[in-house]
N, C-alpha and C positions, 0 to 999 in steps of 0.2 A: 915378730913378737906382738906388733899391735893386734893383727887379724886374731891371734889367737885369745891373745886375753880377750879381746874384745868379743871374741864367740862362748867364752867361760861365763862373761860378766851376763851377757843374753842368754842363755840357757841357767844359769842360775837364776838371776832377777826374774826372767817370767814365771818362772815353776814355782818361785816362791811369792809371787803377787798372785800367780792362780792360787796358790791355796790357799792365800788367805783372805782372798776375795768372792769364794767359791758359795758362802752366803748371799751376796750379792747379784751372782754370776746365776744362780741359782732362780732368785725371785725376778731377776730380770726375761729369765726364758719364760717363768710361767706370765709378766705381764705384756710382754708381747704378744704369746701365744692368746690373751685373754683380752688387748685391747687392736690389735694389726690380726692378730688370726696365724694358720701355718701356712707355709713352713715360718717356723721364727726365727731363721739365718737363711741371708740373704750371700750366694754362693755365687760368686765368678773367677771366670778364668781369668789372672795375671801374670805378667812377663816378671821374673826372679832376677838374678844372678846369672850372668850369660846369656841371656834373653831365655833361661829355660822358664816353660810355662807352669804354673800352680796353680790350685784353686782356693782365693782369697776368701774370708766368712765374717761378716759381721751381723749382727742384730739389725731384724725386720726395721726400715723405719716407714715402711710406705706398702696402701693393702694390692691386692692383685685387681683389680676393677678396671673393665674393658669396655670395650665400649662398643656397639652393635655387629660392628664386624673382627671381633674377638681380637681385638689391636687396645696396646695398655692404655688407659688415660694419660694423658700427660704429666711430669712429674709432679707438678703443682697441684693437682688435682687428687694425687693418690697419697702423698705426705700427711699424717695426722698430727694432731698437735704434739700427743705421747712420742713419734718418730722425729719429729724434732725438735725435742727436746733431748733426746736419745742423738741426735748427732751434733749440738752445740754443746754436749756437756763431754762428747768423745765415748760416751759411753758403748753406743754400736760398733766401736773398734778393739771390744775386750776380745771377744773371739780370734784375734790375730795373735794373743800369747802362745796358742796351741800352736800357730803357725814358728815364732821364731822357737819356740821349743825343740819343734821340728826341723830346725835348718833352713826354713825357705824364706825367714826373714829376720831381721835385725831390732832390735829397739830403735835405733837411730840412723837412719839411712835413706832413701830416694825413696818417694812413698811408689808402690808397685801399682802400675797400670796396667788397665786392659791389654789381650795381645795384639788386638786391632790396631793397634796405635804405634806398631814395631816400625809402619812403613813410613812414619812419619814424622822420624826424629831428623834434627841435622846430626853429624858427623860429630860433635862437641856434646851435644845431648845425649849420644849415648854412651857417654862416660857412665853414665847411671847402672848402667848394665857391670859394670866392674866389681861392683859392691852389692849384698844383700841389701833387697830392700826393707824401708822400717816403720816399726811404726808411728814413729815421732819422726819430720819431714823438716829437714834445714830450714826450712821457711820460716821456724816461730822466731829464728834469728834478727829477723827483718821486719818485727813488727808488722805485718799486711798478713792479715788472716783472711783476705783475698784475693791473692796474687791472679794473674793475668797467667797465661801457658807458658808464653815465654818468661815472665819473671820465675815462674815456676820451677822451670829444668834450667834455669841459668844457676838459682840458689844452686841447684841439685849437683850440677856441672861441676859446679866450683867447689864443695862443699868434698867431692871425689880428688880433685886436685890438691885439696889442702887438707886430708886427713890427718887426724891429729885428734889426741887425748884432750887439747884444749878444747877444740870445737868443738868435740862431745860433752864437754861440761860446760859449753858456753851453752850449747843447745838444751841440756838438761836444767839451767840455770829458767832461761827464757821460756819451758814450755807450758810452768803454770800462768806465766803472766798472758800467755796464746789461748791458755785456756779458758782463763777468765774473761780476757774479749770477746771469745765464741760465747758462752754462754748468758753476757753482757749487753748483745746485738744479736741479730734477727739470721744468724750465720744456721740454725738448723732448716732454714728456707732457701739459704742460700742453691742457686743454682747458675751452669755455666757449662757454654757450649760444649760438645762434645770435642777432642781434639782433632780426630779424623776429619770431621765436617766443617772447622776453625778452618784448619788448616787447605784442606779440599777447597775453600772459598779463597782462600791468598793463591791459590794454584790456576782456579780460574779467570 
């Protein structure tokens, strides 16, 4: 019963925040497109529900600028001011409503990562894979709007363990207070190892 309502309550809620955000949603593609350039969604491959793979979409926040031997500049160097402000205010995360509209993600559940990163969970970690993932992430529970990996998919671990309509409204409760932290703090600069390569360095 929980899964279901809880698939009612995300396909309602997004379709109905897309449309009435779709002014918004609207002026945001043309100022992307007019201050980052195109494409103005930025498109990768992530691991779903079962570990089946999707392609995630949020708003451009960083231009494409290479560097002599056609290799990206590094992230710091390609982030504009507009692109981060556009990720401290969550705003680059509107384009994932089409996604849970569609099934392949939740409003609240284990935020979806790359598929690179399949080979590098513990046994406990991918509990995450049991559940759509979402776009509001267990974490704002815990006050740290910059968790570390492992605190990361621990929230996430546990958060599959203990499902429950309370937790969803406790996370729904916490996610403007996470929001206003980002956007409070210098979190649309924010950056952090990749997990393959974290992780690749504790292996060596």
């Amino acid at each position: 019963m929980y899964k279901i309502v809880k698939r009612s309550f995300d396909l309602i809620s997004a379709l109905t925040l897309l449309i009435l955000i779709s002014p918004l949603y609207l002026l945001l593609i043309i100022l992307v497109k007019y201050k980052i350039g195109s494409p103005v969604f930025f498109e990768q491959k992530r691991s779903g529900m079962g570990m089946k793979p999707f392609y995630i979409k949020k708003f451009r926040s960083m231009t494409e600028e290479k560097d002599s031997q056609g290799k990206y500049l590094p992230d710091s160097e390609r982030i504009t001011q507009f692109g981060a402000f556009l990720r401290s205010t969550s705003l680059d995360e509107l384009p994932q409503l089409i996604s849970i509209i569609k099934g392949e993600m939740s409003v609240i559940g284990p935020r979806p990562l790359p598929t690179h990163y399949d080979a590098y969970y513990t046994a406990r970690e991918k509990l995450r894979f049991k559940v759509r993932g979402g776009l509001i992430s267990p974490e704002v529970m815990y006050d740290n709007i910059r968790p570390s990996w492992d605190e990361q998919l621990e929230y996430e671990a546990d958060y599959v363990e203990r499902l429950s309509w309370e937790i969803d409204a406790k996370i729904m409760v916490t996610v403007f207070k996470g929001l206003f932290k980002r956007y409070s703090s210098d979190y649309g600069d924010y950056e952090r190892t990749d997990l393959d390569i974290e992780r690749n360095g504790e292996i060596k």
